[in-house]
C-alpha positions as MATLAB code, in Angstrom:
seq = 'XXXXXXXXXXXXXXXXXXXXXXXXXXXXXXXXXXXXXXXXXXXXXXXXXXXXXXXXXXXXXXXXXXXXXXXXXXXXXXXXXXXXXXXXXXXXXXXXXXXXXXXXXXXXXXXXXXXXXXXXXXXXXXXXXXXXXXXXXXXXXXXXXXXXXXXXXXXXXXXXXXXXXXXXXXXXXXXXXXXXXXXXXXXXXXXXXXXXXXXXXXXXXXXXXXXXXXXXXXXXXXXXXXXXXXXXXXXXXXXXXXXXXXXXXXXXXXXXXXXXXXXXXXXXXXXXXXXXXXXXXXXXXXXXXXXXXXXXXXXXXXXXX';
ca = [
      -7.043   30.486    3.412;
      -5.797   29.182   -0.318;
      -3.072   26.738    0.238;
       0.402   27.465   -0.372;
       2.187   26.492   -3.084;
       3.697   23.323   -1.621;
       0.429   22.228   -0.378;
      -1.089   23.045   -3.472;
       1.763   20.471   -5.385;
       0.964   17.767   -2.659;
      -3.038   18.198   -3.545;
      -2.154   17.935   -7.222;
      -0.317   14.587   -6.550;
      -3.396   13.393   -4.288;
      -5.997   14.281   -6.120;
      -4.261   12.429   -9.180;
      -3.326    9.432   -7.186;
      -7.082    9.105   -6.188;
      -8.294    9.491   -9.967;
      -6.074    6.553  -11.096;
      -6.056    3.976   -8.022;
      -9.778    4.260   -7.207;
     -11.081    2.713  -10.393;
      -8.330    0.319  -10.664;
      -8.325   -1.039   -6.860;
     -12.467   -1.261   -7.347;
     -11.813   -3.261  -11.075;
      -9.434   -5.761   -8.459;
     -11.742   -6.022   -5.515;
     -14.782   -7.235   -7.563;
     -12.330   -9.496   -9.329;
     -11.291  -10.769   -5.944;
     -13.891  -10.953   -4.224;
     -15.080  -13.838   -6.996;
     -12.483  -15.843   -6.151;
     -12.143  -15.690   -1.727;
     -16.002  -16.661   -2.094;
     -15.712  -19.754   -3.478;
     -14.944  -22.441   -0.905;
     -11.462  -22.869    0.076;
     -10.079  -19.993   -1.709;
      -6.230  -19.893   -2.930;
      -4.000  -18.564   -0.032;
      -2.828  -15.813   -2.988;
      -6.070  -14.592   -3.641;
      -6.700  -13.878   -0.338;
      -3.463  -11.892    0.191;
      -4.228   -9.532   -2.845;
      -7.797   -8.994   -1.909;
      -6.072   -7.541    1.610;
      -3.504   -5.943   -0.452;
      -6.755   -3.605   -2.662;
      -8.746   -3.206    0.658;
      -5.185   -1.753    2.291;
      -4.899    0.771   -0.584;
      -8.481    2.026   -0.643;
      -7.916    2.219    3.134;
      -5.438    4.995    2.477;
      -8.583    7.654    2.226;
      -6.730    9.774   -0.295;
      -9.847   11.909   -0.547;
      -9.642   13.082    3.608;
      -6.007   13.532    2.722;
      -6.752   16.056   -0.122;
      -8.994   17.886    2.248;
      -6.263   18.319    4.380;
      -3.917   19.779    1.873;
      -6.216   22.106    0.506;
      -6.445   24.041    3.802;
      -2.833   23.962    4.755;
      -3.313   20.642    6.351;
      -5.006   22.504    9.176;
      -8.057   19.644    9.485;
     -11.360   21.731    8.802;
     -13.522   18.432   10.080;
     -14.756   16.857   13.673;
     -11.623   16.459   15.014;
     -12.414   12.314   15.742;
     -12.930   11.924   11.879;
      -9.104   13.660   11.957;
      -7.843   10.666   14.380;
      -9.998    7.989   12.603;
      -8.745    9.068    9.142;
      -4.667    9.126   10.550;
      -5.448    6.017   11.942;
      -6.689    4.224    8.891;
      -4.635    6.302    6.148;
      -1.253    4.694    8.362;
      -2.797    1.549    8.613;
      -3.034    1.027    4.940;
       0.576    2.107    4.404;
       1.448   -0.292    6.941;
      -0.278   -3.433    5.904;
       0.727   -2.478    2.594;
       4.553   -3.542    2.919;
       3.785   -6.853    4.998;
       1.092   -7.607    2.382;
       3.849   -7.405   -0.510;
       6.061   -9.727    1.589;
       3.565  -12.095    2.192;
       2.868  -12.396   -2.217;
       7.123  -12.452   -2.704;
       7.056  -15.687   -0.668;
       3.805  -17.132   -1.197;
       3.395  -18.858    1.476;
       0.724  -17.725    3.323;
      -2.715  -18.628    4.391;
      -5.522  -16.709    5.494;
      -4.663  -16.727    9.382;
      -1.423  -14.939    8.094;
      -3.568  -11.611    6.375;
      -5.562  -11.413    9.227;
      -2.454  -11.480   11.815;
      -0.955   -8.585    9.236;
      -3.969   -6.449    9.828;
      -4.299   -6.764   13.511;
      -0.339   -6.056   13.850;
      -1.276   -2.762   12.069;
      -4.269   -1.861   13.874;
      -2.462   -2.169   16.778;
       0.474   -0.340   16.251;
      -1.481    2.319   14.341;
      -3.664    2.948   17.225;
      -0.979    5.652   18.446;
      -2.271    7.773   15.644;
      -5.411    8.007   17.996;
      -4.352    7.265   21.513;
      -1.654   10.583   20.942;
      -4.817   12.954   19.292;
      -5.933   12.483   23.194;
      -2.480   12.537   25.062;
      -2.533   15.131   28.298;
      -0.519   17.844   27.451;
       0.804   21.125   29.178;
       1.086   23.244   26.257;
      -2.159   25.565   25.043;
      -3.177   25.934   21.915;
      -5.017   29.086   20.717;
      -9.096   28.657   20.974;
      -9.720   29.635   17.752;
      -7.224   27.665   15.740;
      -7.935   24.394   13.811;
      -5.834   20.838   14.986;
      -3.489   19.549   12.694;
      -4.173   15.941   11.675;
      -1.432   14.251   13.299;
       1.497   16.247   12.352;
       1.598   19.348   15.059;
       2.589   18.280   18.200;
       3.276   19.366   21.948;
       6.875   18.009   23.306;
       4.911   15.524   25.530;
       3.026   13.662   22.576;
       6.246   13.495   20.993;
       8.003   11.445   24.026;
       5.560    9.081   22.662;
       5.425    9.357   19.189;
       8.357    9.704   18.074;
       9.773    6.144   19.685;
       6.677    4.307   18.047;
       7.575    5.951   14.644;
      11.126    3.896   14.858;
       9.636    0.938   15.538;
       7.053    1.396   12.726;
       9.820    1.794   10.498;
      11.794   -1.226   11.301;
       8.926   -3.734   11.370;
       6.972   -2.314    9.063;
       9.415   -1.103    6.378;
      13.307   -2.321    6.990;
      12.344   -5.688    7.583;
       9.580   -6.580    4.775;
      11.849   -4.663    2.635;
      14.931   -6.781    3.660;
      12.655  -10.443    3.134;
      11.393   -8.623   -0.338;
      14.714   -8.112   -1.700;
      15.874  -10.998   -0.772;
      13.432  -13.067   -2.472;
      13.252  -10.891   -5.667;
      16.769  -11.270   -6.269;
      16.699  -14.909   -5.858;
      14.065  -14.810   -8.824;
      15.904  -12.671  -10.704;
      18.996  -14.832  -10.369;
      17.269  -17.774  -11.941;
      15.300  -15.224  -14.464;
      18.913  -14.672  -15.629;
      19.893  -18.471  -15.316;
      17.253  -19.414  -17.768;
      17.349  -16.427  -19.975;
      17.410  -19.150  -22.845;
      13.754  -19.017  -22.547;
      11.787  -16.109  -22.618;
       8.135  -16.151  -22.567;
       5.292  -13.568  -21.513;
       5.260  -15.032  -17.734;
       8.983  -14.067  -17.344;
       8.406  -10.703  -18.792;
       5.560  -10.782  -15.906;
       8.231  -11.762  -13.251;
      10.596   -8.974  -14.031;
       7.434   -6.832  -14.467;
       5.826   -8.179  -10.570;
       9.585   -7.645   -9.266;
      10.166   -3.585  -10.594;
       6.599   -2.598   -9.523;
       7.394   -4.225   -5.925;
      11.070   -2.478   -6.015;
       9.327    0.389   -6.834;
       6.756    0.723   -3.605;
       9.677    0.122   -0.833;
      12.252    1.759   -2.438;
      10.439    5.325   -3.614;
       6.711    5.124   -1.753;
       7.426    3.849    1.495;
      11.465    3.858    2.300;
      11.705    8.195    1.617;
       8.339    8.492    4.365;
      10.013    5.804    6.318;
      13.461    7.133    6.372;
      11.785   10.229    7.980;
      11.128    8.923   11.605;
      14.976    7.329   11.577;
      15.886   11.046   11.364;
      13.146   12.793   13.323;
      13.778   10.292   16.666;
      17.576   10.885   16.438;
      16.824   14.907   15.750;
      14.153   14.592   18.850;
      11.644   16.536   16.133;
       9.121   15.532   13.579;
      10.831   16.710   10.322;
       8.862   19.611    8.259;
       9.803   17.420    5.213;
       8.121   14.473    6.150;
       4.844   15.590    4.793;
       6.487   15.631    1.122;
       8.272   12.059    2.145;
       4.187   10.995    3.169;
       2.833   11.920   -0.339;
       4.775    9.642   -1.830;
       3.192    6.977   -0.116;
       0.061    8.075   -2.192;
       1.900    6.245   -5.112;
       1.380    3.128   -3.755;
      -2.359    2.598   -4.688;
      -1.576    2.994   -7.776;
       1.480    1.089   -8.271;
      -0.484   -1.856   -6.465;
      -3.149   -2.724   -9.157;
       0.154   -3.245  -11.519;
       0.954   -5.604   -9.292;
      -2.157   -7.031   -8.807;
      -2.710   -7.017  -12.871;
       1.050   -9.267  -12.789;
       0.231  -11.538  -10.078;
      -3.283  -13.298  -10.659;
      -4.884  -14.078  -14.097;
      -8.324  -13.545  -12.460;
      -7.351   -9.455  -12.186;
      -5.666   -9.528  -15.550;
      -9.145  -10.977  -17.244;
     -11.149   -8.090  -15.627;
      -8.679   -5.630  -16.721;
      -8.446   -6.863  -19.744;
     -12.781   -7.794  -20.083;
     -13.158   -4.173  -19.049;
     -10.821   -2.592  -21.850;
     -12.385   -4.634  -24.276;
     -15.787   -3.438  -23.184;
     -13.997    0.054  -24.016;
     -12.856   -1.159  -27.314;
      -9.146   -0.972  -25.947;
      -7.994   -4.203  -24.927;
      -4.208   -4.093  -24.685;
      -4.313   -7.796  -24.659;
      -4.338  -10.379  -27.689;
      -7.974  -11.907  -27.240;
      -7.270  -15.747  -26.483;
     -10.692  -18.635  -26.527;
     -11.330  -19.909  -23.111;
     -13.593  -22.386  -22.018;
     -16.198  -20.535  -19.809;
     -16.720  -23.398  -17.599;
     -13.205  -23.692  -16.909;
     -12.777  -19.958  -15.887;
     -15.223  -20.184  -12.924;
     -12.632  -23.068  -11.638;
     -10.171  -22.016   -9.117;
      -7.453  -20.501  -10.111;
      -4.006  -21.742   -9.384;
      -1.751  -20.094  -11.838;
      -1.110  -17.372   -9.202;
       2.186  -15.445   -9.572;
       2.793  -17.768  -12.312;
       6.163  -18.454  -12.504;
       6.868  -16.910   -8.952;
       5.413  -20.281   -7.566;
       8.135  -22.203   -9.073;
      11.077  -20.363   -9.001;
      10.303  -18.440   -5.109;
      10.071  -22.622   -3.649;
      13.672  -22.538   -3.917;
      14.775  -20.007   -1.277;
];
């Protein structure tokens, strides 16, 4: 059956999200990776190379085969449950990833507790696929990945979803905010000087804004009303695509956050004959040292809150 034309809209915005995050989140991972080799690797690098594997965990591509048959899954149904499972996860680490860069202040033990508080709470996107239920469903209709179910699974699902949103969206966005505006404030306090790294700030701070307040707060927003409603809202499947946005807002962020990820970007559009940066001479030898310009002038000004 051809999807409708909703679905059809929601493939459109997949299939585009895909095209433009894939290459960039790749460009940053082999960029990364570089770097968390070496021995003792900055604590930032670490946190962005968790931050590109979260978005290519989103498997935009399963998602697109969803909404090009109606979101009725056409697949095993395990690969539906394991696709949920990581597709949430990545949303999820995504938002306590970004807190962890606005502070700076993390270590390595601190990414790996972020994805193993996401596994875990994401595991109800499997353990419900399997929940006993009393309701029947016709033999020769397909499952819907995670978004069709029987009153019972929702006793369960539906209380998990709250608590998803305020630990893994209210609060990091709270803690983000919070810090952004404190770098703004001095932005603003020193606005005497202007150079390229505070255009960077300002730059790091709206892309951040940006992934709370319109990719993950709208999707979010929907399990505040669907526990109070007792329902999983119809909507929240046009809320979720937004969340699609993310991987490729993220590689802006990576791009204003580490000069390792700006010098592939920038290597690889001059490869193109495109650079959209002014070439600069480097020392060679002093590029494969470890970087510790990270965030630039975050470092400084984020200390102070």
């Amino acid at each position: 059956m051809a999807p409708s034309p909703q679905n059809l809209g929601l493939l459109l915005v997949y299939f585009l999200s895909f095209l433009f995050s894939l290459p960039a989140n790749l460009l940053a991972l082999w960029a990364f990776l570089g770097h968390v080799c070496q021995p003792h690797p900055a604590p930032i690098h670490i946190l962005l190379l968790s931050l590109t594997l979260a978005d290519l965990l989103l498997l935009l591509l399963f998602k697109m085969v969803g909404a090009a048959h109606n979101f009725a899954w056409p697949l095993e149904t395990t690969l539906c449950a394991l696709t949920g499972f990581g597709f949430y996860c990545g949303i999820y680490c995504s938002t306590w990833l970004l807190v962890g860069i606005s502070v700076e202040r993390y270590h390595m033990i601190a990414a790996v507790a972020i994805w193993l508080l996401s596994f875990g709470h994401c595991s109800v996107v499997i353990i419900v696929q399997y929940l006993p239920t009393n309701s029947s469903r016709e033999a020769n209709s397909r499952p819907v990945s995670y978004d069709n179910f029987t009153q019972e699974q929702l006793c369960v699902v539906l209380p998990v979803r709250l608590e998803l949103c305020l630990l893994f969206c209210f609060i990091p966005m709270g803690v983000t905010i919070f810090c952004y505006w404190r770098l703004v404030r001095i932005l603003l306090s020193q606005s005497q000087v202007v150079t390229r790294k505070h255009w960077r700030a300002v730059a790091l701070v709206v892309a951040t804004l940006f992934n709370f307040l319109v990719c993950f707060r709208p999707y979010n927003v929907s399990h505040v009303v669907g526990f109070f409603n007792k329902t999983s809202e119809r909507w929240r499947v046009c809320a979720m695509v937004l969340t699609a946005l993310n991987a490729c807002i993220d590689p802006l962020i990576l791009y204003f956050s580490s000069s390792a990820v700006r010098r592939a970007f920038d290597k690889r559009l001059q490869s193109g004959g495109a650079s959209l940066s002014r070439p600069t001479l480097c020392d060679p030898i002093a590029l494969e040292t470890k970087i510790h310009d990270s965030l630039d002038c975050n470092t400084r000004f984020i200390a102070v809150v």
